[in-house]
DRENDO-1510 file (C-alpha; in Angstrom, 1 decimal, always signed):
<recs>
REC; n; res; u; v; w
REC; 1; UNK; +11.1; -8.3; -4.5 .
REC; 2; UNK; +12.5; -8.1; -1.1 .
REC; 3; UNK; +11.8; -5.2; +1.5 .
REC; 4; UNK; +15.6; -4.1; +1.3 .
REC; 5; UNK; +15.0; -2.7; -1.9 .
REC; 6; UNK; +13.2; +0.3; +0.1 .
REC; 7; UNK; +16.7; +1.3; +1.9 .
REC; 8; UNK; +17.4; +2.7; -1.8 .
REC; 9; UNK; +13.8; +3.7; -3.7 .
REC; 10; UNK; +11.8; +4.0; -0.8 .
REC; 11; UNK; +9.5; +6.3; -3.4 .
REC; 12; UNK; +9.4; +4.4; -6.5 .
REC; 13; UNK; +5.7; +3.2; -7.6 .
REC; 14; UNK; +7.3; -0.3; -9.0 .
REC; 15; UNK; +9.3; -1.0; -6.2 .
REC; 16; UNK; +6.6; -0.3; -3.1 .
REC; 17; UNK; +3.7; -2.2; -5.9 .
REC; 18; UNK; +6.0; -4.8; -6.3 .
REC; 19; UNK; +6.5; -5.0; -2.4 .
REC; 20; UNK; +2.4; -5.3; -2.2 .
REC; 21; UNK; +2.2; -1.2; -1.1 .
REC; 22; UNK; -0.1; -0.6; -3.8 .
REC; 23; UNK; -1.6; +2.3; -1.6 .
REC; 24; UNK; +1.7; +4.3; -1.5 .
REC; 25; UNK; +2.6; +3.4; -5.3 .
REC; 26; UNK; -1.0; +4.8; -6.1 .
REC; 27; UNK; +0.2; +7.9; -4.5 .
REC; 28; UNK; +4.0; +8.6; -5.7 .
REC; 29; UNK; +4.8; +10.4; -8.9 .
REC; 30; UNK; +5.6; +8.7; -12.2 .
REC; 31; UNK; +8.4; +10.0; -14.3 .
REC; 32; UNK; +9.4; +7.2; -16.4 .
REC; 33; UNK; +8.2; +4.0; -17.9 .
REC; 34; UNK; +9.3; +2.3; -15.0 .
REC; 35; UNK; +7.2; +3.9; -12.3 .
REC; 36; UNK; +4.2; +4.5; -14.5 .
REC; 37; UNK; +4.2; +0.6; -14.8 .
REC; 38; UNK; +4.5; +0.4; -10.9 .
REC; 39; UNK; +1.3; +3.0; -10.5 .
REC; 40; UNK; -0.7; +0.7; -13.4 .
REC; 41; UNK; +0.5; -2.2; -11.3 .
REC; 42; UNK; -1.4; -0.3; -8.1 .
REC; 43; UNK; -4.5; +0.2; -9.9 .
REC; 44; UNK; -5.0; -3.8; -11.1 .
REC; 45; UNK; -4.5; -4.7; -7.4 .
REC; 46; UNK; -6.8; -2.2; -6.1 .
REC; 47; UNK; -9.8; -2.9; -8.7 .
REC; 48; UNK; -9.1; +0.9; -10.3 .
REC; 49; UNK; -8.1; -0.4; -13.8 .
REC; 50; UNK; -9.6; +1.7; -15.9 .
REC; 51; UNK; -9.6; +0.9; -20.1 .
REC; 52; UNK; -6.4; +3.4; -20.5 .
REC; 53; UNK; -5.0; +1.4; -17.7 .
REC; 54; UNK; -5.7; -2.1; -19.2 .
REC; 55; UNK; -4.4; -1.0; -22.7 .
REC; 56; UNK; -1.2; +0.3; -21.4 .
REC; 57; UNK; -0.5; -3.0; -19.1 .
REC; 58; UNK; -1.4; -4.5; -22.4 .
REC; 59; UNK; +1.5; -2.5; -24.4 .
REC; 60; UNK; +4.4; -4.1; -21.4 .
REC; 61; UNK; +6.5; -6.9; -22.2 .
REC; 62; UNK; +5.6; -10.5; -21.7 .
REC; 63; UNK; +6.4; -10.5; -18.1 .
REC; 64; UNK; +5.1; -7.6; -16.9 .
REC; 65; UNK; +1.9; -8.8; -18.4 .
REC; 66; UNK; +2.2; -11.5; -16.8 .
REC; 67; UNK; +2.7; -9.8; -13.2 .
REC; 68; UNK; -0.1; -7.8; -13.9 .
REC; 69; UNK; -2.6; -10.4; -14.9 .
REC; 70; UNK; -2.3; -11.8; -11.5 .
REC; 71; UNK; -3.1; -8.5; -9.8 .
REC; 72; UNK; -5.8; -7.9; -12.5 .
REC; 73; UNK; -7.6; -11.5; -12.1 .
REC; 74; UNK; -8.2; -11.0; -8.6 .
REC; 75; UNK; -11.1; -8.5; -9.6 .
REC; 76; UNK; -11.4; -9.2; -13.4 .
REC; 77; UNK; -10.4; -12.5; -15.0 .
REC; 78; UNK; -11.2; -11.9; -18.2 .
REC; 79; UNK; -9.2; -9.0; -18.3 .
REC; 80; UNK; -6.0; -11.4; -16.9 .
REC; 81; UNK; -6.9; -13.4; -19.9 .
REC; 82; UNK; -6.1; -11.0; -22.0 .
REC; 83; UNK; -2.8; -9.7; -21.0 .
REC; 84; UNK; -1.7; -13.8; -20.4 .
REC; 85; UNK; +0.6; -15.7; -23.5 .
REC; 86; UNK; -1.8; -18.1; -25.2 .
REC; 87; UNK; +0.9; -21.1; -23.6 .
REC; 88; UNK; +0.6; -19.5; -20.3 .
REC; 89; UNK; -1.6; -23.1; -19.7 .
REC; 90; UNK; -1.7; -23.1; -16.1 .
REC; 91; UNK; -2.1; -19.0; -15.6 .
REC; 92; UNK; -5.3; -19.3; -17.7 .
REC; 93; UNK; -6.6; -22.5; -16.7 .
REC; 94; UNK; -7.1; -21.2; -13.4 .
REC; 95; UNK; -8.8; -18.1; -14.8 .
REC; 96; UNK; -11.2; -20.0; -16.3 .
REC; 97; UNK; -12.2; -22.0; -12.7 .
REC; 98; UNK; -13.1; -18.5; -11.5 .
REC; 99; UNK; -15.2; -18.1; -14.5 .
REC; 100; UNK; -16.7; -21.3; -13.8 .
REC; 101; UNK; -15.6; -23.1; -16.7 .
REC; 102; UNK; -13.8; -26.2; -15.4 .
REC; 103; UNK; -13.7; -28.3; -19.3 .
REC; 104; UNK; -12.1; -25.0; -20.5 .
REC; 105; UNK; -9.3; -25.5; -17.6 .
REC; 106; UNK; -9.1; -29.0; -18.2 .
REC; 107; UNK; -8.5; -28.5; -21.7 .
REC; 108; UNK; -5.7; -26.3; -21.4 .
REC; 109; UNK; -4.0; -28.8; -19.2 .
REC; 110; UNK; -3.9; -31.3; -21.4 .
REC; 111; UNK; -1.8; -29.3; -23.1 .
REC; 112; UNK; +1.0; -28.5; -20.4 .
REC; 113; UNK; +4.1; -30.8; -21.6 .
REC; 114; UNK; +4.7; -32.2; -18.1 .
REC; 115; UNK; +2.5; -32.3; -15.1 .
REC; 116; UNK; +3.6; -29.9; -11.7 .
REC; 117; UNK; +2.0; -29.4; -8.6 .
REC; 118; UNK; +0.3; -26.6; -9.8 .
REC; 119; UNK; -1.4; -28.4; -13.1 .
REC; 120; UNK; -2.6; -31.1; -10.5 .
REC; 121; UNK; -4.0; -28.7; -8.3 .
REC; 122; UNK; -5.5; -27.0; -11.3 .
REC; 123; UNK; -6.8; -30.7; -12.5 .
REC; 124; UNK; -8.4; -31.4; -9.2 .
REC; 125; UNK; -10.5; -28.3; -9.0 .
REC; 126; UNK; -11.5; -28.9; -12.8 .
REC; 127; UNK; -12.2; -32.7; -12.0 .
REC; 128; UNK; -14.2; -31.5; -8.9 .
REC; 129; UNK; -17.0; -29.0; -10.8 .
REC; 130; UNK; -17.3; -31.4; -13.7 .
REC; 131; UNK; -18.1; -34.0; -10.3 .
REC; 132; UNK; -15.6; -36.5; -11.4 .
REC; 133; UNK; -14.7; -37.0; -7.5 .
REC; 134; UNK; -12.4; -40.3; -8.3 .
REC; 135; UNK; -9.8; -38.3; -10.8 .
REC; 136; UNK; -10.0; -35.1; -8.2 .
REC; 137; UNK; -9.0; -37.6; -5.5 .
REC; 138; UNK; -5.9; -38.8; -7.8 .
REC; 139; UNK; -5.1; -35.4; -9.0 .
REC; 140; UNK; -4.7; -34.3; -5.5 .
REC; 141; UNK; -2.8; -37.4; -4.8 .
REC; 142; UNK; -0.4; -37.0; -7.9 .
REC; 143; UNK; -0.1; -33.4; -6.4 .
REC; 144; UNK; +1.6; -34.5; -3.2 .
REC; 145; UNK; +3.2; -37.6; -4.9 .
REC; 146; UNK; +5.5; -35.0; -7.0 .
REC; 147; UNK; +7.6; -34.4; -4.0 .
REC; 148; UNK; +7.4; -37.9; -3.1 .
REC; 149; UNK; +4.6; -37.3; -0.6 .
REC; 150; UNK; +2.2; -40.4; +0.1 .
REC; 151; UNK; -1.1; -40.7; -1.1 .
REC; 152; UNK; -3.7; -37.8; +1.6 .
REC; 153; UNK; -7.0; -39.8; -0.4 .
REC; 154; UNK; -8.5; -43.2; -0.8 .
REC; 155; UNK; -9.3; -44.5; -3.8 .
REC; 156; UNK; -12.6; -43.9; -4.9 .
REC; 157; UNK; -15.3; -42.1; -6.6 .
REC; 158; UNK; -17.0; -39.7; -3.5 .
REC; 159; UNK; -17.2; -36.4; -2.6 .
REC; 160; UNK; -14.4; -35.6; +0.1 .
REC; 161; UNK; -13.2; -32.5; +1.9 .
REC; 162; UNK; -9.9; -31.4; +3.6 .
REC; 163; UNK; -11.1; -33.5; +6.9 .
REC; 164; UNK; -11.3; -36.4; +4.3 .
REC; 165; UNK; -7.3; -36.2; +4.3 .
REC; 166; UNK; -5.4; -38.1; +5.6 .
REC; 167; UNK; -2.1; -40.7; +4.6 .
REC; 168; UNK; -0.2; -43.3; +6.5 .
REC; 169; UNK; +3.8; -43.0; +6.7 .
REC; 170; UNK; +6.6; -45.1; +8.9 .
REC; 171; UNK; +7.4; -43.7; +11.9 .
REC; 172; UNK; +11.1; -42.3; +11.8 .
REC; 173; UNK; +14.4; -42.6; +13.8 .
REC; 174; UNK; +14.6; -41.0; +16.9 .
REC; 175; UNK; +15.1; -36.9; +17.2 .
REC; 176; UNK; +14.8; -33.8; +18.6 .
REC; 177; UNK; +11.2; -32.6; +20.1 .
REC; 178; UNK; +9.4; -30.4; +17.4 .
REC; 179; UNK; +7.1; -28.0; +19.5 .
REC; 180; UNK; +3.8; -27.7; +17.0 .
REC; 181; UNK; +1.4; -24.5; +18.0 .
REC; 182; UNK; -2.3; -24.6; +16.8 .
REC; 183; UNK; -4.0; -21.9; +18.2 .
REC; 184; UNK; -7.7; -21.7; +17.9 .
REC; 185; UNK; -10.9; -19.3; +19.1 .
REC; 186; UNK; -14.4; -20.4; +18.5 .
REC; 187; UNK; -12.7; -23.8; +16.5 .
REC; 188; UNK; -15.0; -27.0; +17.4 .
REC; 189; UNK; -15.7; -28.1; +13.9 .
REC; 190; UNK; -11.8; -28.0; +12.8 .
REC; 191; UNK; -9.6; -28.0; +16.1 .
REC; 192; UNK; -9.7; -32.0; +15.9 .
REC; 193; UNK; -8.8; -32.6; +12.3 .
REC; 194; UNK; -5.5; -30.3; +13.0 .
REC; 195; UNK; -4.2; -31.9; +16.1 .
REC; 196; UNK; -4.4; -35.2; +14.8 .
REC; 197; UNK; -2.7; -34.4; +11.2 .
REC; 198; UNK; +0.0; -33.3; +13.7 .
REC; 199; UNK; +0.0; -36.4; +16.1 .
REC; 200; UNK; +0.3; -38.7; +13.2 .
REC; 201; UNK; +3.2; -37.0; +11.6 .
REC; 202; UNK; +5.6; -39.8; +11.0 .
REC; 203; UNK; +7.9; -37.7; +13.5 .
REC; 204; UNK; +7.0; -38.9; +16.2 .
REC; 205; UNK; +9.0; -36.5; +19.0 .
REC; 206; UNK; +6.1; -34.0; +18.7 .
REC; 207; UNK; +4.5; -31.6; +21.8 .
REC; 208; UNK; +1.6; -30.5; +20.5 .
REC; 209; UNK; +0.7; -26.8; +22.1 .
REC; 210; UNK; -3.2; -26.1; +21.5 .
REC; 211; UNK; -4.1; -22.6; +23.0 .
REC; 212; UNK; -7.2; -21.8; +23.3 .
REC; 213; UNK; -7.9; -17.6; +22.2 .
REC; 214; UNK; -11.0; -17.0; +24.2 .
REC; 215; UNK; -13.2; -19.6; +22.8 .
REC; 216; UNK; -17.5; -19.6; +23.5 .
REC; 217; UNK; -17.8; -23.0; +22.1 .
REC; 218; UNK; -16.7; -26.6; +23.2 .
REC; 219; UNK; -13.2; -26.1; +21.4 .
REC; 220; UNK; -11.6; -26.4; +24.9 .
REC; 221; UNK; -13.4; -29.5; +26.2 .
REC; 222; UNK; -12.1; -31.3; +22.4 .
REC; 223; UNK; -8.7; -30.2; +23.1 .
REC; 224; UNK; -8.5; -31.5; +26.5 .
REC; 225; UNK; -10.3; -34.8; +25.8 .
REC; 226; UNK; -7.5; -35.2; +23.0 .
REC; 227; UNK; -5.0; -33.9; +25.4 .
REC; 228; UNK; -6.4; -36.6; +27.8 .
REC; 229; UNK; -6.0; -39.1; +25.2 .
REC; 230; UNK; -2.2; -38.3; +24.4 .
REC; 231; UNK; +0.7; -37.1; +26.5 .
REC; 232; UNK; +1.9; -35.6; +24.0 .
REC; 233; UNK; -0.7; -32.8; +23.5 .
REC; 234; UNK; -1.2; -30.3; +25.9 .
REC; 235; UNK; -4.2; -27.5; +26.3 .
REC; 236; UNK; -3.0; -24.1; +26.7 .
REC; 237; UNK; -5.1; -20.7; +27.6 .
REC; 238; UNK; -3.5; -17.8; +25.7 .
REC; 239; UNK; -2.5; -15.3; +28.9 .
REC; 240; UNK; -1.0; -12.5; +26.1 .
REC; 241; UNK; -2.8; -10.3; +24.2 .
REC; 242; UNK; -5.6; -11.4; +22.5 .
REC; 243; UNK; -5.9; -12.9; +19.5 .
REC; 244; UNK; -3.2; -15.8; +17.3 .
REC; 245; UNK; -0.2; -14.1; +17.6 .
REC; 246; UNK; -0.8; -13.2; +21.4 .
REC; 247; UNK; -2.1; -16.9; +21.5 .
REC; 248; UNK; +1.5; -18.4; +19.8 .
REC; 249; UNK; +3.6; -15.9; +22.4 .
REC; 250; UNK; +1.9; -18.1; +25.2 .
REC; 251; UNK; +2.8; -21.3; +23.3 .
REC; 252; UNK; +6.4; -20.0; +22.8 .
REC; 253; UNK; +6.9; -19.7; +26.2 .
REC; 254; UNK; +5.6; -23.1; +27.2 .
REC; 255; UNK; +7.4; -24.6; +24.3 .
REC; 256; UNK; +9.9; -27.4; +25.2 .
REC; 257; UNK; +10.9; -28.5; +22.5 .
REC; 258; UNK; +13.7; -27.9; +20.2 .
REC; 259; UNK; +12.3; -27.0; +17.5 .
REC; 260; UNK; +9.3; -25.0; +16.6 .
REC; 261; UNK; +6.5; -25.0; +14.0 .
REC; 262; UNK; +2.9; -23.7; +13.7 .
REC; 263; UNK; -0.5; -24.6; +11.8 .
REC; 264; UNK; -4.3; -22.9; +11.9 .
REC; 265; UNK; -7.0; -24.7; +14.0 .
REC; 266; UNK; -9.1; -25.1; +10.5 .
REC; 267; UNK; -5.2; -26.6; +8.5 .
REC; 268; UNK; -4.4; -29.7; +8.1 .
REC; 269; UNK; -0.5; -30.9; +7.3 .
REC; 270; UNK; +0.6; -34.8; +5.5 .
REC; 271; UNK; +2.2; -36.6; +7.7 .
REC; 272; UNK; +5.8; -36.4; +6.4 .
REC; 273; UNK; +5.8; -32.7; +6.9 .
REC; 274; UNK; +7.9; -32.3; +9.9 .
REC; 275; UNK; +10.4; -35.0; +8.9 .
REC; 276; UNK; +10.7; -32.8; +6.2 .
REC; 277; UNK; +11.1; -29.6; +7.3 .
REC; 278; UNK; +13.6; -30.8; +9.8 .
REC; 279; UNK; +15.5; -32.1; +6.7 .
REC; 280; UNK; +15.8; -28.3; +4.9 .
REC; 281; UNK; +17.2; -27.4; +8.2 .
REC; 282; UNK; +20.1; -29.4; +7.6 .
REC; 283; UNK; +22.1; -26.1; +6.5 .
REC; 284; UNK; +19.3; -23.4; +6.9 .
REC; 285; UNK; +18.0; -21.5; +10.1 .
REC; 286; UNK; +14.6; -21.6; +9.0 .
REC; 287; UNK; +12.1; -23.7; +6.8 .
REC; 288; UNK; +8.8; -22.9; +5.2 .
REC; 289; UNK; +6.9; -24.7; +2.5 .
REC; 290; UNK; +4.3; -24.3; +0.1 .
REC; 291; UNK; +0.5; -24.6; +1.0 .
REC; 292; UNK; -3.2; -25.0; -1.1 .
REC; 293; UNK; -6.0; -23.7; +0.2 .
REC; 294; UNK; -9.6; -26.1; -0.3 .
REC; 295; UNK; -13.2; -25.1; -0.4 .
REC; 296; UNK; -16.0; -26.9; +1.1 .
REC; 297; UNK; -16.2; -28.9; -2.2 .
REC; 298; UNK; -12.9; -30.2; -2.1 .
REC; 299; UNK; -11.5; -28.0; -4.8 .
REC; 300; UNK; -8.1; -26.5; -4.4 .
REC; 301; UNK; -8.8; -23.0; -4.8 .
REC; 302; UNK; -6.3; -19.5; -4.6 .
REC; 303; UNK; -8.4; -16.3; -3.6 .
REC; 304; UNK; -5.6; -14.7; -5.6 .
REC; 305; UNK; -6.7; -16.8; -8.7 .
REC; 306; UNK; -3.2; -17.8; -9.4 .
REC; 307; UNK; -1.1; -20.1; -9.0 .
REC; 308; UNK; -2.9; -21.8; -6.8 .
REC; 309; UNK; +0.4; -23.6; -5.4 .
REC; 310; UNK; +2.1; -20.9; -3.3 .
REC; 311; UNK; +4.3; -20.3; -0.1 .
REC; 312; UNK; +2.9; -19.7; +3.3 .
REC; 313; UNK; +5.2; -18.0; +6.6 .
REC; 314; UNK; +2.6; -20.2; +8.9 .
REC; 315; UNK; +4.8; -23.2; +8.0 .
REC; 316; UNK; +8.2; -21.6; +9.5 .
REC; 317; UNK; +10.2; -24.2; +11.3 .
REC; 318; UNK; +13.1; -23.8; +13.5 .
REC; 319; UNK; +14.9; -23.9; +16.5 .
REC; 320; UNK; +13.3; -22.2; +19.1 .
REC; 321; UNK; +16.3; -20.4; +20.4 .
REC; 322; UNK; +16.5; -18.5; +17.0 .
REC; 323; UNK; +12.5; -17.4; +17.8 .
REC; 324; UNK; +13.3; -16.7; +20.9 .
REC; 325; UNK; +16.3; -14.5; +20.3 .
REC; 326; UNK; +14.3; -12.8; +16.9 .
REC; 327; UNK; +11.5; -11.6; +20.0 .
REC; 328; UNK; +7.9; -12.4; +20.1 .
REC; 329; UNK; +5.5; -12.3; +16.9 .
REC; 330; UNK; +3.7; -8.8; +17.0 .
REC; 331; UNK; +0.8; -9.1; +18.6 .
REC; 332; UNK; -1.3; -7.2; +15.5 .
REC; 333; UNK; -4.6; -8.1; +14.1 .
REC; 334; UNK; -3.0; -10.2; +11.0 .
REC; 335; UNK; +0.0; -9.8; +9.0 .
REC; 336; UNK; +2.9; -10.6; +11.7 .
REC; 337; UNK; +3.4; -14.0; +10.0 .
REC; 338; UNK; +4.7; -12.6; +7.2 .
REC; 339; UNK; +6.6; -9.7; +9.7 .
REC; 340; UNK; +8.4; -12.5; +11.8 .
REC; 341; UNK; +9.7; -14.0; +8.5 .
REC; 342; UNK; +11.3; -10.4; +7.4 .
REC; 343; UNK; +13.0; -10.0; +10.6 .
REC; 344; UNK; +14.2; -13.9; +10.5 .
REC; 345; UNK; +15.8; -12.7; +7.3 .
REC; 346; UNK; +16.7; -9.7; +8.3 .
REC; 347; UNK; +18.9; -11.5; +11.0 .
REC; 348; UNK; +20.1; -14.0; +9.1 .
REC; 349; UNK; +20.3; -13.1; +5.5 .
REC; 350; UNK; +17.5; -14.1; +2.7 .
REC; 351; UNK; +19.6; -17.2; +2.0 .
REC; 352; UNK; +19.1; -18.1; +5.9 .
REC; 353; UNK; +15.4; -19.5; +4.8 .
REC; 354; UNK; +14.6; -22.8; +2.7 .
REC; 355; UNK; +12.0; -22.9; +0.7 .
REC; 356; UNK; +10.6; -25.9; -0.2 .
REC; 357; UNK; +8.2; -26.2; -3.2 .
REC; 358; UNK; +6.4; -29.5; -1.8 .
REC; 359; UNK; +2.8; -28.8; -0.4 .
REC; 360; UNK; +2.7; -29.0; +2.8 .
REC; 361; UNK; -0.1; -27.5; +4.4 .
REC; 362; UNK; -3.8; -27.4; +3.2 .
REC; 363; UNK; -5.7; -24.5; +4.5 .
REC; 364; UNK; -9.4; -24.5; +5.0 .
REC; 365; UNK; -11.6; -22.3; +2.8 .
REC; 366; UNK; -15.4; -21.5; +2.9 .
REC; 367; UNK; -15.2; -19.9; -0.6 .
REC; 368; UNK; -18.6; -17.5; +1.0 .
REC; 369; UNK; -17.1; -16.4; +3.9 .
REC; 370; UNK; -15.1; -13.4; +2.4 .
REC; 371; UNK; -14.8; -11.5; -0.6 .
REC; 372; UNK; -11.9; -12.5; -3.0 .
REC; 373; UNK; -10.2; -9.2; -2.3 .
REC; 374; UNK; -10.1; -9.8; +1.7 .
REC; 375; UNK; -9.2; -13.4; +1.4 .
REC; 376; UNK; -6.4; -12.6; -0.9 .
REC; 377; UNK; -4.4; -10.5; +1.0 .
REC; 378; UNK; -5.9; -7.1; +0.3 .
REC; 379; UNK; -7.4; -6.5; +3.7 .
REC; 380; UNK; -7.9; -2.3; +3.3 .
REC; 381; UNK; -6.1; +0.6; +5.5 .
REC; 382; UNK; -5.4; -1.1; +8.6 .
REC; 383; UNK; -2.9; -4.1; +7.0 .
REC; 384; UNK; -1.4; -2.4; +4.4 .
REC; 385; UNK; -0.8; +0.2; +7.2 .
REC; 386; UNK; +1.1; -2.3; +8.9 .
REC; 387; UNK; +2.8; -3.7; +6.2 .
REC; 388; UNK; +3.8; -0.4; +5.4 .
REC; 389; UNK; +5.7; +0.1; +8.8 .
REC; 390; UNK; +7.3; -3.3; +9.1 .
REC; 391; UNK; +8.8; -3.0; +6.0 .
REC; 392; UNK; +9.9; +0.6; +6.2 .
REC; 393; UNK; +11.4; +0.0; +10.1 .
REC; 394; UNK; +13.2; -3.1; +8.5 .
REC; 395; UNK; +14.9; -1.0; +6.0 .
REC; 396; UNK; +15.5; +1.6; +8.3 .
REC; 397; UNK; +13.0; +4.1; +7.7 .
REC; 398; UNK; +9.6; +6.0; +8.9 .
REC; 399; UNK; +7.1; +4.6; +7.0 .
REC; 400; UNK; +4.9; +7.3; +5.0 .
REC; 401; UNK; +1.8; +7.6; +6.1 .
REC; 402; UNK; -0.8; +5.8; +4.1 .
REC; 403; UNK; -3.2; +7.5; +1.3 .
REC; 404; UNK; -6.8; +7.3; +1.4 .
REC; 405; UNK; -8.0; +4.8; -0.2 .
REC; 406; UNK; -10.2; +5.7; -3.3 .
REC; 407; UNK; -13.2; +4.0; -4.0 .
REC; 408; UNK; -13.1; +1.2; -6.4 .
REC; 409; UNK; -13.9; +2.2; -9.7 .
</recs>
């Protein structure tokens, strides 16, 4: 569901749960079917599903089961696996990784007709805790292969990880500059494996903008021996606020070239990815793409549970007049990602924004740095606050002010 949809129920429970305002859907009134599904929908993301809520998500039709399982698996799986079809292969598959049953997963792949990015994803994690390394490393190959991606792993039978990745592509034609931001703070143990997936993108026309956040480690000294190393890279010291987004303003305004993208000091991206995106721009103003996360182990993992395949903002490509003329991300603690991309939209229409399905970004993981709820999205008050008043101000409203939250059941 898209923010608009507040300009005309900016009080119904299924429209502000489906926009991820499970706080201020907990808090409306229910007086039909509709919005008492919206408030249950609350609850499963918030971890206050009681019984009488799980039986009455139970009683919904297939695909509102469905929509709640995912909110439900994020705290209880085996609850999701109860309100999921018994063919919803993939969905349950990748409930049974969280429960630490990888054959169980496997087994209900082999049962998906066709494979798809996500059942290779799901098939790598499996093939990874059963420590079959060599069919994880061609999972995650078929993976990318599906979009006609090259291979990211060698053949083999070892353990890897997401600095493991790599691939080899042709350089293409000549083109417009790409401007590619990686901002980092504290990053010495990832910075390097970024910058490089960016300086051998098969696109060739590349600056790559490292900005350093107010880093205590050696992060600056790697990014200026790289920097040294490559005319193309250059090392940046964020002069905004601080913090990514104040770190990416700075980068914007260095920026030469004529397009612009972005990736995480601890992401990596295949090297066709820019080619790509410049392709979906063809007859779009902006381009994003789909993106895995990976754990320590190797495994391609989604704090959410599932699908583990999913769209990320970070990957937003385009000219960077249209940035520049949208204003500067919000310099916020986290969240303004997926803010820039609402007011991209909200300039230019929904239909303004291609979406590609293929994978192009893999997003470090330590799987026991945060709790499941944090790295999913559900970061308490303070984002959902702002989410709240982006979304409201886009539709042209004051955003309510913000429950408190209950304590989990």
């Amino acid at each position: 569901m898209h923010w608009a949809a507040l300009a005309g129920e900016p009080d119904d429970p299924y429209v502000l749960a489906r926009l991820g305002l499970y706080p201020l859907a907990l808090d409306c009134p229910e007086p039909d079917a509709k919005a008492r599904f919206g408030r249950n929908l609350a609850k499963a993301a918030l971890g206050h599903a009681d019984a009488s809520t799980r039986r009455a998500l139970a009683s919904a039709d297939r695909g509102q089961r469905k929509l709640a399982a995912k909110l439900l698996a994020l705290h209880d799986c085996r609850a999701a696996l109860e309100l999921l079809e018994p063919n919803d292969y993939a969905a349950r598959a990748s409930c049974h990784l969280a429960l630490d049953d990888p054959a169980k997963a496997l087994q209900l792949i082999h049962a998906v007709p066709a494979e798809t990015r996500e059942t290779a994803a799901i098939r790598a994690n499996a093939a990874v805790g059963l420590n079959d390394h060599g069919a994880a490393r061609k999972a995650l190959n078929a993976m990318f292969a599906h979009d006609r991606l090259g291979a990211v792993l060698s053949d083999g039978t070892g353990p890897f990880g997401l600095d493991d990745l790599g691939g080899d592509t042709a350089a293409v034609g000549e083109g417009p500059k790409v401007s590619v931001i990686i901002p980092y703070r504290d990053a010495e143990a990832t910075l390097e494996t970024a910058i490089r997936s960016i300086a051998r993108q098969s696109w060739r026309n590349v600056e790559i903008l490292a900005v350093d956040d107010r880093s205590t480690d050696t992060g600056p000294g790697i990014a200026q021996r790289l920097a040294e190393s490559d005319e193309r890279i250059v090392a940046l010291s964020n002069r905004r606020g601080a913090g990514v987004y104040g770190a990416r303003n700075t980068a914007i305004d260095a920026a030469t070239g004529t397009y612009i993208t972005f990736l995480d000091a601890d992401d990596w991206s295949p090297p066709e990815r820019i080619a790509r995106q410049l392709e979906g721009l063809c007859d779009h103003a902006v381009a994003i793409a789909n993106h895995i996360r990976m754990d320590e182990a190797g495994r391609p993992v989604a704090p959410r549970i599932f699908p583990i395949v999913r769209p990320v903002p970070i990957t937003m490509c385009l000219r960077r007049e249209t940035l520049i003329a949208a204003g500067p991300f919000e310099e916020v603690a986290t969240g303004a990602d997926t803010e820039m991309l609402g007011r991209l939209e909200m300039i230019g229409g929904k239909q303004s924004v291609y979406r590609d399905r293929a994978v192009l970004l893999v997003a470090r993981w330590q799987s026991g740095s945060l709790s499941r709820a944090a790295e999913g999205g559900l970061f308490g008050q303070e984002r959902y606050a702002y989410r709240a008043e982006w979304m409201f101000r886009h539709a042209g409203l004051d955003a309510p002010r913000l429950p408190e939250a209950p304590r989990a059941a």
